[in-house]
C-alpha positions as CSV (number, residue, x, y, z in Angstrom):
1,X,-7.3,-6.5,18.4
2,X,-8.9,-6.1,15.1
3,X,-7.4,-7.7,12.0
4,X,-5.3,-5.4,9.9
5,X,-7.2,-4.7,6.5
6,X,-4.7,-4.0,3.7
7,X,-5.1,-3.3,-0.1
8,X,-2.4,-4.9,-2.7
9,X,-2.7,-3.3,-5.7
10,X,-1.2,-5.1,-9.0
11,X,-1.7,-6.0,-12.4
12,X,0.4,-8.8,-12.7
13,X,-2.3,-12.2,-11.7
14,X,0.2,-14.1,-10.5
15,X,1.9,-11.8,-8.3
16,X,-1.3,-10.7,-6.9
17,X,-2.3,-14.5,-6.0
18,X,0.9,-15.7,-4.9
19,X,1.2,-12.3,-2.5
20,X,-2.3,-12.2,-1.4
21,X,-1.9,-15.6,-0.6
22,X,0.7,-15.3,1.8
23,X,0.2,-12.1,3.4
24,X,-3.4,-13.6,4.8
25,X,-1.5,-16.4,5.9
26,X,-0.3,-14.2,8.1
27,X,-3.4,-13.0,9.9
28,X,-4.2,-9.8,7.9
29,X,-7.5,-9.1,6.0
30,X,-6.3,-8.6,2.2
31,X,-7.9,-6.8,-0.7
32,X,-7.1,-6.8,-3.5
33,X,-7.4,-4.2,-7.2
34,X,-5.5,-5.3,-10.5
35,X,-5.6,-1.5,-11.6
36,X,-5.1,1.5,-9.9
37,X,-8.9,2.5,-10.6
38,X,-10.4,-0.4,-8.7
39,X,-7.5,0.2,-6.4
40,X,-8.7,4.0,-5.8
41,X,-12.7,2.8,-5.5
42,X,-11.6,-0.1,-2.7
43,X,-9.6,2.7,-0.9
44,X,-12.7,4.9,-0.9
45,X,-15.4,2.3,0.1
46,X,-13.1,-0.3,2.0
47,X,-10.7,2.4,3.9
48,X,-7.8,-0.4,4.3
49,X,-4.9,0.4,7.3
50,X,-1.7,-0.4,4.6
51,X,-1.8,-0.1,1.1
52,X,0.3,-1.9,-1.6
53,X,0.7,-0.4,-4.7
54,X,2.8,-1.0,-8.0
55,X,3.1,1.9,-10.1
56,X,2.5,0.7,-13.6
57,X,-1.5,-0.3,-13.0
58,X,-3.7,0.2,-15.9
59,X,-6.2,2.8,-15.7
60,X,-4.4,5.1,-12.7
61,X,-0.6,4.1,-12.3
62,X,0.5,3.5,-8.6
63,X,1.3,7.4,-8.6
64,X,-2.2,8.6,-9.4
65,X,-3.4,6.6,-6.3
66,X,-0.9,7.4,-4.0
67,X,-1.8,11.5,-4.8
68,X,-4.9,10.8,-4.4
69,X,-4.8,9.1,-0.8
70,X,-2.7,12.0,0.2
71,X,-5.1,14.7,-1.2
72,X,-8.2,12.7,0.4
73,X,-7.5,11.8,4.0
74,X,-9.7,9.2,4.8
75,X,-9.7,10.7,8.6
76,X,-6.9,8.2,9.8
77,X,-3.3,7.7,8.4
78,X,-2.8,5.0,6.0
79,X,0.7,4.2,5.2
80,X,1.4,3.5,1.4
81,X,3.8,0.9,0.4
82,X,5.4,1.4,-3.1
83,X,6.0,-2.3,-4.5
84,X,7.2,-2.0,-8.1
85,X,9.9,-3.0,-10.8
86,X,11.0,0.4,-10.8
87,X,14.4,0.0,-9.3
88,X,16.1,3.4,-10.5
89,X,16.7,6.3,-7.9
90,X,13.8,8.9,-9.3
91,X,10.7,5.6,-9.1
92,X,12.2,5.9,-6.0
93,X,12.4,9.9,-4.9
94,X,9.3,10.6,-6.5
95,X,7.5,7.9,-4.6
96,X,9.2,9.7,-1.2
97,X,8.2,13.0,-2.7
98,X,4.7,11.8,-3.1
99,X,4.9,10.7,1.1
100,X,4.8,7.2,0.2
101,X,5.7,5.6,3.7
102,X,7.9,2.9,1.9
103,X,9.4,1.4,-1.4
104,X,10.2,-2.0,-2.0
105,X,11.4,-2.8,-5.8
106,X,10.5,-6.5,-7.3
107,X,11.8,-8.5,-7.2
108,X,11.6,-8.8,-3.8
109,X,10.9,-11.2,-0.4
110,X,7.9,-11.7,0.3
111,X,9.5,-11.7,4.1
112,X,10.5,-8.1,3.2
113,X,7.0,-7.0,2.3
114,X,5.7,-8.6,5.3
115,X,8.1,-7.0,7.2
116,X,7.5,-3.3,5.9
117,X,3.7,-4.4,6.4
118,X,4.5,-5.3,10.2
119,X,6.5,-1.9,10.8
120,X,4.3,0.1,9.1
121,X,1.3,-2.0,11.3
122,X,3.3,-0.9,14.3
123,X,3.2,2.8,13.5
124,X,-0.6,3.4,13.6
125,X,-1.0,3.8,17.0
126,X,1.8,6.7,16.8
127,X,-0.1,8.2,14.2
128,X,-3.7,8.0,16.2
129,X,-2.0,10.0,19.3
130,X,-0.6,12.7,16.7
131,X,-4.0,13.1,14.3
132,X,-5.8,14.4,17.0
133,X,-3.2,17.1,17.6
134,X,-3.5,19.2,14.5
């Protein structure tokens, strides 16, 4: 099986080492944008299977991307996980309204983004069988 390719999007250095770090620890092929601009042009070129994306980026904030994946299929589903400091209830609903496929607010485990990166790893295949029915 080929190894998962995912995109973490954030500004914050730090965050993005530490993360980016451990989530290829754990066998998966990371990328990596500290604004939502070199986020956008990596999703474009790079077509990652997860994406990780804080909403306050510079250039494009984590919502610009996120309407931009859904309004450019890239001819496959790619889940969008929301990982921000944004922990009141309308970061949240307008990240669902947007058909992000999960929201995680920092701080947070990395266990827990690893785990929404496993589930959302798991629903792919689901989504391969389903694209072709439209």
């Amino acid at each position: 099986m080929k190894e998962l390719k995912v995109l973490m999007a954030e500004d914050e250095p730090d965050i993005l080492r530490v993360m980016a770090k451990k989530i290829r620890s754990e066998g998966y092929d990371v990328l990596t944008a500290r604004d939502g601009q070199e986020a956008w042009e990596k999703i474009q070129d790079e077509v990652p299977d997860v994406i990780l994306l804080d909403i306050n980026m510079p250039k494009l904030s984590g919502f610009d991307v996120l309407k931009k994946v859904r309004e450019n299929p890239a001819g496959k589903w790619q889940p969008v996980i929301i990982i921000s400091a944004r922990r009141e209830l309308e970061a949240m609903e307008k990240s669902y309204s947007m058909e992000a496929d999960h929201y995680i607010a920092k701080p947070c485990e990395i266990a827990d983004v690893l785990k929404a990166i496993k589930l959302m790893a798991s629903l792919i295949p689901q989504h391969k069988l389903t694209d072709g029915l439209g």
